[in-house]
C-alpha positions as CSV (number, residue, x, y, z in Angstrom):
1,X,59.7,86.9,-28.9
2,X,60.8,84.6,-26.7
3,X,59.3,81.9,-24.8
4,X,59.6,83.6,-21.3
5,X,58.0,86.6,-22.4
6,X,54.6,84.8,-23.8
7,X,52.0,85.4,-21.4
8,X,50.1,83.5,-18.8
9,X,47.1,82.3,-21.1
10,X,49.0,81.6,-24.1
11,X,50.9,79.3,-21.8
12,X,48.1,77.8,-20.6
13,X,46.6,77.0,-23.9
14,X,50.2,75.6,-25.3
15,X,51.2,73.3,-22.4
16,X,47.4,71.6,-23.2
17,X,49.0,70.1,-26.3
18,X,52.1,69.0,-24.9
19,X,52.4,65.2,-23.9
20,X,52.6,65.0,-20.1
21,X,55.6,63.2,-20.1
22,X,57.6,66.2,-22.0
23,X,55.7,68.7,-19.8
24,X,57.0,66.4,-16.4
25,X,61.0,65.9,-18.0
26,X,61.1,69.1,-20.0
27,X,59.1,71.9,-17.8
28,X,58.8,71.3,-14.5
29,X,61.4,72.5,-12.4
30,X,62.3,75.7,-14.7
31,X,61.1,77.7,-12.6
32,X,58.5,78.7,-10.1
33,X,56.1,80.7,-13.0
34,X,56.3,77.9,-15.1
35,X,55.6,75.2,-12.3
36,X,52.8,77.4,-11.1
37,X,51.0,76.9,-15.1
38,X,52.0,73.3,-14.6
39,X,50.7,72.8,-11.7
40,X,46.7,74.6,-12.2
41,X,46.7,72.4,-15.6
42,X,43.1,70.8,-15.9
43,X,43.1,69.3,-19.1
44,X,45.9,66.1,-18.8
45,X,46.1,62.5,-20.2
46,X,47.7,59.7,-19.6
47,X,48.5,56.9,-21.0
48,X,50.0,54.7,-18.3
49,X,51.8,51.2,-19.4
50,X,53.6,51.0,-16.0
51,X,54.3,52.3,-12.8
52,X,55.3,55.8,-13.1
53,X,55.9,57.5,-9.0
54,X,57.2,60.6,-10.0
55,X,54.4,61.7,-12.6
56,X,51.6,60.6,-10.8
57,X,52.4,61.9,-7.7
58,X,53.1,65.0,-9.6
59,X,49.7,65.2,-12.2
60,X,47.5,62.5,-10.5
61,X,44.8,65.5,-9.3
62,X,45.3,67.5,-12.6
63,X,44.3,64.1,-15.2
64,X,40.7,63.8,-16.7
65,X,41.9,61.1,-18.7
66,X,43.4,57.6,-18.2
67,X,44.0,54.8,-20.0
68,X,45.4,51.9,-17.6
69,X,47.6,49.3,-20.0
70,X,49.6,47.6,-17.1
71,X,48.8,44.6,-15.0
72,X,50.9,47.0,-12.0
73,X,48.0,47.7,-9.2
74,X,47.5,51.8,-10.2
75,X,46.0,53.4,-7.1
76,X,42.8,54.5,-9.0
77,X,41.8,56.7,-5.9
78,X,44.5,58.8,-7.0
79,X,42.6,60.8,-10.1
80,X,39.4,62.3,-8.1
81,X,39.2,64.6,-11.4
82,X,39.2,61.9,-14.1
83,X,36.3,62.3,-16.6
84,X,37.1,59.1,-19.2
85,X,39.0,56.2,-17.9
86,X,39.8,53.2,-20.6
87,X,41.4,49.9,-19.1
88,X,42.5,47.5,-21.1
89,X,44.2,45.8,-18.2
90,X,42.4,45.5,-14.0
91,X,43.1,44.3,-10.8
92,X,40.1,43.5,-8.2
93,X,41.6,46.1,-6.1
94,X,41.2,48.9,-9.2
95,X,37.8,47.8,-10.0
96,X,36.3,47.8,-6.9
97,X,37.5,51.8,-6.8
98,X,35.3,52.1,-10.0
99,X,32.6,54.4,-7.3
100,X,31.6,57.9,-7.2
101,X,33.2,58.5,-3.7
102,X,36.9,57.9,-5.8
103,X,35.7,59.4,-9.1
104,X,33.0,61.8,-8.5
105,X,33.4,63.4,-11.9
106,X,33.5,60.3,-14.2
107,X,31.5,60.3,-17.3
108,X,33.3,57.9,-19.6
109,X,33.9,54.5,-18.9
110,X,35.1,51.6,-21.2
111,X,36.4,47.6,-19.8
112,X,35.4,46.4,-23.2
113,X,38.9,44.8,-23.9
114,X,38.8,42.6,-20.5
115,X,38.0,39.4,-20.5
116,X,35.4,38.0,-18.0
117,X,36.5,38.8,-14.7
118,X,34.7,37.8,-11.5
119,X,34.0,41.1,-10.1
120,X,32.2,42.6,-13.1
121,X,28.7,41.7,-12.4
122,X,29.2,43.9,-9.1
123,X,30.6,46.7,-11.9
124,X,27.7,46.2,-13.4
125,X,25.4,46.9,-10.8
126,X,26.9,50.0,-9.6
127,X,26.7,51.8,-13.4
128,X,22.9,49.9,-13.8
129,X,21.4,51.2,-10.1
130,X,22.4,55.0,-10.4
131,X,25.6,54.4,-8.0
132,X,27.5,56.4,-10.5
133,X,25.5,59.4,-11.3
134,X,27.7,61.1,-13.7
135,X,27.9,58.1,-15.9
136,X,26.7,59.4,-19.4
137,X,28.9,56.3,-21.8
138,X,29.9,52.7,-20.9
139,X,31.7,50.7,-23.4
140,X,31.5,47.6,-20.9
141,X,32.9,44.1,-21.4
142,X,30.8,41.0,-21.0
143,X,28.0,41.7,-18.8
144,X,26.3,38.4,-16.9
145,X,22.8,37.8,-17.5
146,X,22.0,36.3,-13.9
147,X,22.6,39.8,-11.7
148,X,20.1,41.5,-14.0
149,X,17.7,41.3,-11.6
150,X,19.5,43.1,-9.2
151,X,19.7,46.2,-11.2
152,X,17.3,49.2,-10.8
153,X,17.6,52.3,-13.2
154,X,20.1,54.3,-14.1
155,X,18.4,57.7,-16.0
156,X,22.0,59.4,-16.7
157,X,23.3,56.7,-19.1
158,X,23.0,57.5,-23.1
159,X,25.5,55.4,-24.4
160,X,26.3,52.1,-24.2
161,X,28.0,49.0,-25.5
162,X,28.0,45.2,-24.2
163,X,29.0,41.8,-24.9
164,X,26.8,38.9,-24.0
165,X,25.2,35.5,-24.2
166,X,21.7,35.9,-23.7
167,X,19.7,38.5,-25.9
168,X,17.5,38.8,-22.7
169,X,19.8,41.4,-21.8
170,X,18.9,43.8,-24.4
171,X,14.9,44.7,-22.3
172,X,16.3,44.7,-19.0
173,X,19.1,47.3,-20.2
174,X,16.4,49.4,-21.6
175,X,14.6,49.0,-18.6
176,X,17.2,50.3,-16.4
177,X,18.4,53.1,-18.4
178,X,15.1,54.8,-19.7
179,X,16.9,57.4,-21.2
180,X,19.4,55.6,-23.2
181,X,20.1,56.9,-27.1
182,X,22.9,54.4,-28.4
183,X,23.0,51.1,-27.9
184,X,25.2,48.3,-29.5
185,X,25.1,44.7,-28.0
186,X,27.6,42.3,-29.4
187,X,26.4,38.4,-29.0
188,X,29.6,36.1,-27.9
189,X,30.4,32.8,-29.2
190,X,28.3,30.6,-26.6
191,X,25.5,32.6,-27.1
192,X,22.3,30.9,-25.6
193,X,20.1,32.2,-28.5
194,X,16.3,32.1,-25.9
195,X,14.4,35.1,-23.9
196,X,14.4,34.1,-20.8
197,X,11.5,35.8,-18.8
198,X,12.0,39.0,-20.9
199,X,10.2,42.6,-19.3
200,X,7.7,44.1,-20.7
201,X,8.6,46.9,-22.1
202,X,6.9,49.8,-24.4
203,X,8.0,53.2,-26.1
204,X,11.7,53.4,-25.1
205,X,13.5,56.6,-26.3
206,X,16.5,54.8,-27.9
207,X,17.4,56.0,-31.6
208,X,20.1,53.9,-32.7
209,X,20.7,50.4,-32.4
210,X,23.7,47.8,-33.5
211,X,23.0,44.5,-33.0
212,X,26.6,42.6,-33.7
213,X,26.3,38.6,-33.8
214,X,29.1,37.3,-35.9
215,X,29.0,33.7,-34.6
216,X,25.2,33.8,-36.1
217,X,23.6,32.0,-33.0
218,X,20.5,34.5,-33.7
219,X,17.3,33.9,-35.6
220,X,14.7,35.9,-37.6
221,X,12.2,35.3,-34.5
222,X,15.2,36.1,-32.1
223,X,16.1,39.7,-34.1
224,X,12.6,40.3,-35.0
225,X,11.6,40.0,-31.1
226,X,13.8,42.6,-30.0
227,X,12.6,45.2,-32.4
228,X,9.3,45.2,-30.5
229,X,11.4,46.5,-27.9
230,X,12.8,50.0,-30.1
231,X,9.7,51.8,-31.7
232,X,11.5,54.7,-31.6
233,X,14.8,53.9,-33.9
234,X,15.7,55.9,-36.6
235,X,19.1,54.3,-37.3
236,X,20.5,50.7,-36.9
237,X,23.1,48.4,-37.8
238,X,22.8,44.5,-38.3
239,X,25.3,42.3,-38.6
240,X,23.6,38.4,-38.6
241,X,23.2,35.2,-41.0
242,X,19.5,35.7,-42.6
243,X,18.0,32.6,-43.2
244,X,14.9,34.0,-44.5
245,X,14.5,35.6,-47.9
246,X,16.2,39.6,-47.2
247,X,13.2,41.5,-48.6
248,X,11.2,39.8,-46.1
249,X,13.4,40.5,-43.6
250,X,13.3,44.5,-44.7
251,X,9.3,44.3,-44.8
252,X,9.5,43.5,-41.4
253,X,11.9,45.7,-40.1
254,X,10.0,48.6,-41.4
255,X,6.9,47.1,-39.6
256,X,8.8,47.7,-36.1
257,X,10.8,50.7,-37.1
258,X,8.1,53.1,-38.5
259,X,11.0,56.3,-38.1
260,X,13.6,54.2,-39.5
261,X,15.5,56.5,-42.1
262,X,19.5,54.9,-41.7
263,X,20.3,51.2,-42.1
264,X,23.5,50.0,-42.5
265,X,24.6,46.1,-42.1
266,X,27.1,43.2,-43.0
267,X,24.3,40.0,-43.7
268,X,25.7,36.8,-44.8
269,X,22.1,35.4,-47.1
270,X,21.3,31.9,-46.0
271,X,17.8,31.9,-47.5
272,X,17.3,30.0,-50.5
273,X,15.8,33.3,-52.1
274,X,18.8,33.8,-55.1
275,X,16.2,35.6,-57.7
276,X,15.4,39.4,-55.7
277,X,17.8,41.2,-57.0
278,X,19.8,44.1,-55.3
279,X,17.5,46.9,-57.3
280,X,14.5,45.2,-56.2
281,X,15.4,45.6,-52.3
282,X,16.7,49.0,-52.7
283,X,13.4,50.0,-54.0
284,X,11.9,49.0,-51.0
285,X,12.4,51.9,-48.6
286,X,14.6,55.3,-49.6
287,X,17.1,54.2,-46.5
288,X,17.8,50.6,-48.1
289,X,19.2,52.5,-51.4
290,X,23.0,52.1,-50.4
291,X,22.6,48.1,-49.4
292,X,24.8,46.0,-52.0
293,X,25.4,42.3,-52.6
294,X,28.6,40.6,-53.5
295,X,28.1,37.0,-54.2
296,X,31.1,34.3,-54.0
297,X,32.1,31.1,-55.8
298,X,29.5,29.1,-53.7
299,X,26.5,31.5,-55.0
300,X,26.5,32.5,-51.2
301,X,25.1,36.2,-51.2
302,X,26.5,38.9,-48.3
303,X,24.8,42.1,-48.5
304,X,26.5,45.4,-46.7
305,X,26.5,49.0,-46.7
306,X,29.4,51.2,-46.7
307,X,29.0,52.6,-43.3
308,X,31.4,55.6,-41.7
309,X,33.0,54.3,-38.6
310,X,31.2,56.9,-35.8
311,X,32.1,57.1,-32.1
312,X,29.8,58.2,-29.4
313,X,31.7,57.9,-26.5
């Protein structure tokens, strides 16, 4: 058979596979059927490292996903019909266009590889106050801890990932997105390890948790305060320093987490508890059974799980 005689729909479903660069330089143009399936194409990505006129003008309404890897200025008002946008690389220009009147259908959103950048509290804001209604998963960048208080709710958000400084953060995100299910918070490496004026807060809905502070600037008190915060967890990841014996730190954990039933981690032992052994704390709760504990020259003790990279966004 040959390729001009394939129908319509089976057209359709094959030019979804093809990169849209081969579909700009090897397609369009043929002729006026095959521009016509080009052209009503809803399913597009792009990965843009540069300026590119010719295919954006062309594709620019027909993308649901970008990824932006270029200092150039991208015209973000361009992709009205962009579901997941990734940028690696913004001007002030693109992310002040980060609003439902530019991208009405957005649901993905990730800045996490951007360094601080002045305008992000104002980013922050928007996806925090229910500006951006269709938001369902932020991966976000370093969020700053003075603009909380401007934030109301945002009820679409389930997903979420941040960087920050202050583990204040982690009760006013709650707060403000009451229907969140994933959260992971990375702590940077100025972290200001206090609560400053924490919320109340009781019986949020959230069910997994990753608490990420590799410059170990956290505390037992510090970790242990902001499990009062997730009843409801069934699965969470630690990675910390532990300064107090490990079993105790499990004993405790279960006291917050009374649905706990997954817990992975990466803990670097600081106690001065060498005796418990790694059968000991595996007894102590079914979902502790795949913990393990590698010890180095120094007699310094790490214990980890082997956990399955997973990806929510």
């Amino acid at each position: 058979m040959k390729f001009e005689n394939l129908p319509n729909e089976i057209l359709f479903d094959l030019f979804e596979y093809i990169d849209i660069r081969d579909l700009y330089n090897g397609f369009w143009g043929l002729n006026e059927r095959i521009n016509y399936i080009i052209g009503h194409l809803r399913n597009l990505s792009l990965n843009l490292e540069r300026y590119e006129v010719g295919l954006i003008s062309l594709f620019a309404k027909q993308i649901n996903r970008l990824i932006v890897n270029t200092w150039q200025d991208i015209d973000l008002s361009q992709f009205p019909r962009l579901k997941s946008l990734i940028l690696h690389q913004i001007t002030g220009n693109q992310l002040r266009q980060i609003r439902s009147e530019y991208m009405p259908n957005l649901v993905y959103l990730s800045t996490s590889s951007i360094p601080e950048f002045s305008l992000m509290p104002q980013l922050a804001q928007r996806i925090f106050s229910n500006a951006m209604p269709t938001i369902r998963y932020v991966d976000l960048g370093h969020v700053h801890v003075p603009h909380l208080h401007m934030w109301s709710q945002s009820p679409t958000l389930r997903s979420l990932s941040v960087h920050t400084i202050n583990p204040t953060i982690v009760p006013f995100i709650l707060i403000s997105s009451p229907n969140l299910v994933h959260l992971r918070v990375e702590f940077l490496f100025n972290t200001i390890p206090i609560f400053d004026s924490a919320p109340s807060l009781r019986n949020h809905p959230l069910k997994h948790f990753i608490l990420s502070d590799p410059y170990h600037k956290l505390s037992f008190n510090h970790i242990y305060t902001l499990l009062a915060f997730i009843p409801n967890v069934d699965r969470i990841e630690l990675n910390f320093l532990c300064k107090i014996p490990l079993i105790r730190f499990l004993h405790s954990l279960l006291k917050r987490l009374q649905y706990l039933n997954r817990f992975d981690c990466n803990i670097d032992d600081a106690s001065n508890d060498k005796i418990t052994d790694i059968q000991t704390i595996q007894q102590v709760h079914s979902c502790f059974y795949r913990i393990q504990c590698s010890t180095n020259d120094f007699h310094f003790r790490t214990f980890t799980t082997e956990s399955k990279k997973c990806f929510f966004f």
